[in-house]
N, C-alpha and C positions, 0 to 999 in steps of 0.2 A: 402112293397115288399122286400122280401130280398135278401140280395147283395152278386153277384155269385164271391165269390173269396175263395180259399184254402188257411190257414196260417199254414197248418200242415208242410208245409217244414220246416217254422219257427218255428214250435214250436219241430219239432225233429232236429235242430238243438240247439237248447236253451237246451232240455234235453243233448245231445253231449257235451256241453259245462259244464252242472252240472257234468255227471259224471267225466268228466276232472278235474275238481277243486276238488270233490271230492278225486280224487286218490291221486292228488298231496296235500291234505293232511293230506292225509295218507303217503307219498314218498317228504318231499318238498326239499329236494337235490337231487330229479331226474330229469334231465334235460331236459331228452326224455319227462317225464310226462309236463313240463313246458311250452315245445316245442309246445305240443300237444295242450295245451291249448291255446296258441296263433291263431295255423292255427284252431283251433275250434272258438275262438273271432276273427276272419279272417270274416271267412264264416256267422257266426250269424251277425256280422254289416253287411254284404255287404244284407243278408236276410231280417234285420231289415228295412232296406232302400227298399227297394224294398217293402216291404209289407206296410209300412207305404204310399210311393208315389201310390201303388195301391188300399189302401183303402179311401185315400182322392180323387183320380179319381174317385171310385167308388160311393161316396157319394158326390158329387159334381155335380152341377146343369151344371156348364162350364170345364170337366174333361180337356180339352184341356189345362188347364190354367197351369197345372204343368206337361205340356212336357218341356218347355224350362224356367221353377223355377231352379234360384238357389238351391244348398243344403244348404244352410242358410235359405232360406226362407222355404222351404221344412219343416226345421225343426220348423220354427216361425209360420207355418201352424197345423203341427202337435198338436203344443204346446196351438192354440187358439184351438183347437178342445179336448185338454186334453186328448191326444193319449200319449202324453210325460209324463216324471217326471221331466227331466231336459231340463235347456233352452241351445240354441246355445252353449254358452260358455264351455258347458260342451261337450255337440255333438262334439265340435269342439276337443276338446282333441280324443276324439276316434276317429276322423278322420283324424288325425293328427297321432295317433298310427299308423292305418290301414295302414296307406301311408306309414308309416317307416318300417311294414312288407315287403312291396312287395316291397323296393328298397336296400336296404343295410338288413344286419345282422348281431351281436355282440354282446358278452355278454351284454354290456351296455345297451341296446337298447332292446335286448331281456326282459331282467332286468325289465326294463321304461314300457314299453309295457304288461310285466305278472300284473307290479302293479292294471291298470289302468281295468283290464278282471273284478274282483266280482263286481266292479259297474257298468262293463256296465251291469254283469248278471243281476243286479237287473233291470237297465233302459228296458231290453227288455225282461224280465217279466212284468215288466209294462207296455208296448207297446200290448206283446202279450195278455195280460188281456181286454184292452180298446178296443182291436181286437174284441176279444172274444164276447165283449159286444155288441160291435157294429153289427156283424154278427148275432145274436142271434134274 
């Protein structure tokens, strides 16, 4: 039977997020363009998670069981299911970014935070791929 969920939000946010990197680089002393690509890696992690905890609901025998999962386990879930490429440790860095967008901002931090965006692109190209699969 297949499983009723939409990852298109995710996945036109993952495209948002390419052509961002894209431009900036073609522009990488634009700041605006750098800018851009953060609050685009904002929105894809916060998408990313959400679509991951709704497709392990969704194929899960006891959905109930990751209302009140950590996001650590959340992510140790994903990872036995092979939704992931990378384990916690690395999750945990982009979530760790995420967190430093929405409370403080500074070059610095700005900086920290642009480095760490083409790997999450990749992570959630690979998310969205195993999505793919998995709805199919």
């Amino acid at each position: 039977m297949p499983i009723d969920l939409s990852i298109e939000p995710f996945e036109k946010a993952i495209v948002s997020l390419e052509v961002a990197l894209d431009r900036h680089a073609q522009d990488s002393d634009d700041d605006l363009i750098r800018d851009a690509c953060i609050q685009r890696f904002e929105f894809t992690y916060e998408l990313a998670h959400k679509m991951l905890k709704r497709f392990l609901e969704a194929t899960s025998a006891n959905p109930d069981e990751f209302d009140n999962m950590t996001f650590q386990d959340l992510i140790r879930s994903g990872n036995e299911r092979g939704l992931l490429r990378s384990d916690w440790s690395v999750w945990k860095d982009y979530r760790r970014a995420r967190g430093t967008t929405s409370h403080t901002y500074d070059e610095e931090k700005a900086r920290e935070v642009f480095a760490i965006v083409p790997d999450f692109l990749s992570e959630a190209r690979f998310l969205r791929d195993r999505l793919r699969e998995g709805l199919a």
